[in-house]
N, C-alpha and C positions, 0 to 999 in steps of 0.2 A: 660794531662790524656787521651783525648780523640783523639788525633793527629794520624792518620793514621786508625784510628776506622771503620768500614764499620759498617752504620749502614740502616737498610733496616724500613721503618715507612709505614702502612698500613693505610690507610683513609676510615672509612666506615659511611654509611649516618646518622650524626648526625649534630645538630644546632654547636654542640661543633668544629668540625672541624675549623672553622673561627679560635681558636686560635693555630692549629700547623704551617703556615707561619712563628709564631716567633718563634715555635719548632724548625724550620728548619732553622732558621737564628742563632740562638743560637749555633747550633750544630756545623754548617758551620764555624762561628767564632774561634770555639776549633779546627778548622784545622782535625774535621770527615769526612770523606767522606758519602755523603746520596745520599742513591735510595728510590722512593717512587711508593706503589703503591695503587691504588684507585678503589673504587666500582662504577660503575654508579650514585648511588644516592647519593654518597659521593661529585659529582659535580657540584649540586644544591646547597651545600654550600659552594666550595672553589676552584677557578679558577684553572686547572690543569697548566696555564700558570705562573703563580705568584709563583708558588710550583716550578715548572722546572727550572726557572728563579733564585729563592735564592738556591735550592740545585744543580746547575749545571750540573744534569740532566733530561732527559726527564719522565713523568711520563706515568706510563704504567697502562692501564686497561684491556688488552685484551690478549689474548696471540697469536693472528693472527693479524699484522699492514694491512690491508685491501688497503692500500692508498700503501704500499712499497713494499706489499709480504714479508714481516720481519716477524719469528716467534722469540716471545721474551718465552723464554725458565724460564718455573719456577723455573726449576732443577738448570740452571745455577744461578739463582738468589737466590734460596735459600743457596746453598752452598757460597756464594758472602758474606753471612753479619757473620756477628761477634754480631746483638743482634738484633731481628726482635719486633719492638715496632708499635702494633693494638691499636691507638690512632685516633680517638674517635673508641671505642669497642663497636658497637650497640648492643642490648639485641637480634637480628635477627643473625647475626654473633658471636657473644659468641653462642647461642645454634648451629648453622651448628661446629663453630669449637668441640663444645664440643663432639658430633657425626660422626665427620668425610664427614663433606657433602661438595661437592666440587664443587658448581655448580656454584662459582666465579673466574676469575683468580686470587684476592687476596688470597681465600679461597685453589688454588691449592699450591699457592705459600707456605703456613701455614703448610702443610700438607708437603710441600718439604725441611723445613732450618731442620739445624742441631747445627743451634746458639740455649741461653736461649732469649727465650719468652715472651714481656712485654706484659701487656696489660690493658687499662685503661679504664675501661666502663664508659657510657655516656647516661643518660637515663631518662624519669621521674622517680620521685618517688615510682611511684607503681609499675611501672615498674621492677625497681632496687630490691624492694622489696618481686617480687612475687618468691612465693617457687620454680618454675623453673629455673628462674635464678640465683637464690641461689644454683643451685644444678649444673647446665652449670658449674658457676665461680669454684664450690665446687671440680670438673671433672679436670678442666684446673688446678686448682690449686696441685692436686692430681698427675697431668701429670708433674709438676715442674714446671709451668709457673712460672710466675711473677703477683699478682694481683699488680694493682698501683691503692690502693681504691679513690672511689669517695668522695666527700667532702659534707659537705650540706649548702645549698643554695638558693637563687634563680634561680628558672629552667626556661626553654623558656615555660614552660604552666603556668606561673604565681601563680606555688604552689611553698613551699619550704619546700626541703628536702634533702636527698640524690639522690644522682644520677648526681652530677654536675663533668666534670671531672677535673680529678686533673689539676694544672696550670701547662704553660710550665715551669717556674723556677724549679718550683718541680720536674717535670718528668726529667728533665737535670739532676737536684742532684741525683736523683734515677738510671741514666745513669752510671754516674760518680763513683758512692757508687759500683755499680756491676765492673766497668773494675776496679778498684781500690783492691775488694777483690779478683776481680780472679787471682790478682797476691800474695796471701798470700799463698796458697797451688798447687800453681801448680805445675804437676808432681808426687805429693805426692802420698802413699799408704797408707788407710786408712779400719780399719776394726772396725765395729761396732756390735754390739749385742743389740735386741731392742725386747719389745714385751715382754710375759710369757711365760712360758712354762708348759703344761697338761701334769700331770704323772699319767696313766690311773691305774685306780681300777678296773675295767670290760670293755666289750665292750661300754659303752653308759655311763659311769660317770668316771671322773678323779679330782686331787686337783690341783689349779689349781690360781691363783690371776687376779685382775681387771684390769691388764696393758691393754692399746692397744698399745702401741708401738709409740705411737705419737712423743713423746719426740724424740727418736733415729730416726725415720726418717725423722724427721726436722732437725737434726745434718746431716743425710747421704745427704739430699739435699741441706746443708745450704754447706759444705766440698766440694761436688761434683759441687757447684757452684762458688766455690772457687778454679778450678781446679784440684781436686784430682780426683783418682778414689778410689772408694769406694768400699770393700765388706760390705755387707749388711745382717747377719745371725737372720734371724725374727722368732720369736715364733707366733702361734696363731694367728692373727689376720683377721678383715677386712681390713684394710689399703691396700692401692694399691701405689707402688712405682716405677713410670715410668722415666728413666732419662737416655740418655745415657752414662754417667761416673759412674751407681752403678751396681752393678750385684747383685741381692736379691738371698741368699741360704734357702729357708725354712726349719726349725724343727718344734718339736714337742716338746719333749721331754727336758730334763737338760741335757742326758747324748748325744743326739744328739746333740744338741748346744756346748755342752763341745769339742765334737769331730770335728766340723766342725768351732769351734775358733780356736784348736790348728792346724788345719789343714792348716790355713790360715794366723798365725800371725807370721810365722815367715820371711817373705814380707813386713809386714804391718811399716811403720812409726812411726803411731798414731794407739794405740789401744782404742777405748771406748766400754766400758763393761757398756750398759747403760740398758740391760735385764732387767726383773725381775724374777729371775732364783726361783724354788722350791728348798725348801733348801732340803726338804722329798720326798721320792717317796715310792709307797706302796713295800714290800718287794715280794708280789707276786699279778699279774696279774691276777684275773678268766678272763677265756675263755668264761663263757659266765655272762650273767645276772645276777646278787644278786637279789634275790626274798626277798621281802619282810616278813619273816616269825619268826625270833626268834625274842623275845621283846629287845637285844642289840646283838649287834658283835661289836668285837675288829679288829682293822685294828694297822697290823704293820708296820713302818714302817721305812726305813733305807737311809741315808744320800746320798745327791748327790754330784757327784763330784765338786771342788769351781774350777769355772772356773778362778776368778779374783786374786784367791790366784796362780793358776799354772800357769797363765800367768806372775805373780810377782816375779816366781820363775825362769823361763824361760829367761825373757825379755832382750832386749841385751842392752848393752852400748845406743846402741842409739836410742831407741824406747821409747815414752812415753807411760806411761798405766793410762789410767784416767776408773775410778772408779765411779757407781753413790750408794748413799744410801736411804732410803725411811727410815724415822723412826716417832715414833710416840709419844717419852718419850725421856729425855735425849739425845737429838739429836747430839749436838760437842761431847761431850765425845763419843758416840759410834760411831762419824762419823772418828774422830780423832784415837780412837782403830784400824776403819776398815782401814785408810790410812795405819796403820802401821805394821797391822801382813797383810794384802794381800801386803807389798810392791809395794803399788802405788806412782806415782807419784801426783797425784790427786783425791781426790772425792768431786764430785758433790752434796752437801746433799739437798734434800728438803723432808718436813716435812705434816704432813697429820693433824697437829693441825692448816697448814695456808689456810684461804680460799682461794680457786680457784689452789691451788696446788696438786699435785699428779696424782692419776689413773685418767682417764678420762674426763680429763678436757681439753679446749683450751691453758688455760695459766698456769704457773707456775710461782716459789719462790724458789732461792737457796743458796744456800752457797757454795764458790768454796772453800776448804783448800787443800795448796799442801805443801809436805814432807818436804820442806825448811823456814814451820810453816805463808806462807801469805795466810790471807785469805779477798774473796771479796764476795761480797753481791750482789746478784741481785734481785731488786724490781719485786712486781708480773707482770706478760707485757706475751704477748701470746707465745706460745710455740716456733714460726718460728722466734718471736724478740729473742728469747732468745736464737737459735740455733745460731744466728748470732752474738749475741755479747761473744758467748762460743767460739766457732773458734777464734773471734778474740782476747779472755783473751788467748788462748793458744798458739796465736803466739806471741803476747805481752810477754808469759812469756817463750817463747822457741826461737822463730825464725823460729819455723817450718810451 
């Protein structure tokens, strides 16, 4: 799996460093190629020679060799790796990367790959725990990193909690799990639709639902991690979706969303229609403010275009169109109605009777039924678990 691999591992000053030596002995064994590079303070705990010596090459902290006149170029090195893994990830270095601050050669180096991004923090508990650091990892993770969470523990200050970093066996399996899926969708074209959409009543109020779009851009990042390129057509949101394989189109609207899917899907591979589209939009727009002044007004209102039924109707020979449903009553029969007058091949249902499912939540609950009557089940588990094991039911059940 890993044979020919360029993998690039960052060392920053933690007690935890002492155990990537068998990071790198591990790695070296599967026949990967490793470079490494290291902080100053990262040397206090783990001999840059002992490192050099199992990854067969030199370990670099500086980007001027002082002793050769050698400049080691980050540029060249960043373009060099195929998965750039910041193990131990000090709480010092998680905030410079999550800002952009580059006042380490490791830190320029970070700032230079164009590989996916591991990274495994390592820290006291309180540490680990304070709202900054939560908000850094929150950054990094928003950018498409990779968290590889910490475990809890016994920590080198004699409390225990979180903050211990993950082990090498682990982090190797975590290695292995990502080259393994980047070959499920590579090359692929993949278009998604995620988020709400506001269908304005005046300047300053529209109708409008609770999505944030979490769901679909954990698919658009879990797909584009998997090799594909991704269009990304968002309603609404705060989400921010940084990645080089997605290209995010913002709407607004149903009828702009409508127009910028069909704009795009006839490219696309894999369609997922995972919105949550207004079925209504008001029949006319005031231009300016509703004043508050008669004791009721009627708002009319009139249908919006169904994106997931025209792309059903559209869809070629060899395009999958997966479908998600939100329901709140009678969930398979209306999820099972909606596979089959939008001609999908899939939906996705999950339901708002289940805790921790639906709008705004980290994790979700669903049901996959596709048109050839299999249906599977996935236990509640967080949004990004779940985007991963969705990709991977849909090449399981396609090839794609």
């Amino acid at each position: 799996m890993l044979k020919g691999k360029k993998i690039l591992i960052g060392i920053t000053g933690s007690i935890a460093a002492y155990k990537i030596p068998l990071l790198v002995r591990m790695l070296v064994k599967e026949n990967a190629e490793v470079k490494i590079v290291m902080t100053d303070s990262a040397r206090d705990f783990v001999s840059p020679l002992t490192l050099a010596t199992l990854a067969k090459n030199p370990v670099l902290s500086e980007a001027f060799d002082a002793n050769t006149g050698s400049w080691n170029s980050h540029i060249d090195l960043g373009l060099w790796a195929d998965l750039f893994l910041i193990a131990p990830a000090s709480a010092n270095t998680l905030a410079k990367m999550a800002h952009g601050i580059a006042d380490k050669y490791l830190l320029t180096v970070y700032l230079s790959v164009r590989c996916p991004v591991f990274f495994a923090p390592a820290m006291d508990v309180d540490m680990y725990q304070h709202q900054s650091t939560g908000q850094n990892i929150q950054k990094l993770k928003q950018r498409g990193h990779h968290l590889l969470a910490p475990t809890s523990g016994e920590l080198a200050s004699g409390l225990c909690g979180e903050g211990r970093m993950m082990e090498p066996e682990d982090i190797l399996f975590e290695i292995r799990q990502h080259f393994k899926s980047r070959l499920l969708f590579d090359g692929k074209k993949i278009l998604i639709s995620a988020g709400p959409t506001y269908e304005a009543i005046d300047p300053v109020r529209f109708i409008g639902n609770h999505s944030t779009g979490k769901m679909g851009t954990e698919l658009a990042m879990a797909f584009a991690n998997a090799g594909a390129r991704v269009k990304l057509v968002m309603g609404p949101t705060n989400l921010r979706v940084e990645h080089p394989s997605i290209e995010v189109f913002p709407v607004t609207t149903a009828p702009e969303m409508y127009d910028a899917c069909l704009a795009f899907a006839a490219e696309a591979d894999i369609l997922v229609m995972s919105a949550a589209v207004a079925d209504y939009r008001p029949a006319r727009t005031e231009e300016k403010k509703i004043k508050k002044s008669a004791e009721n007004i009627e708002l009319k209102l009139v249908k919006n275009p169904d994106i997931l039924k025209k792309l059903g109707e559209i869809k070629k020979r060899n395009q999958l169109l997966l479908g998600f449903a939100l329901e709140t009553n009678n969930e398979l029969e209306n999820a099972k109605q909606k596979l089959n007058t939008k001609k999908a091949d899939m939906i996705v249902l999950n339901s708002l009777a289940d805790a921790g499912a639906g709008f705004g939540t980290d994790t979700n609950k669903v049901v996959c039924l596709t048109k050839d009557g299999r249906q599977r089940d996935f236990a509640l588990q967080s949004k990004r678990e779940l985007a991963q094991n969705l990709i991977q039911y849909i090449h399981e059940l396609t090839g794609k």
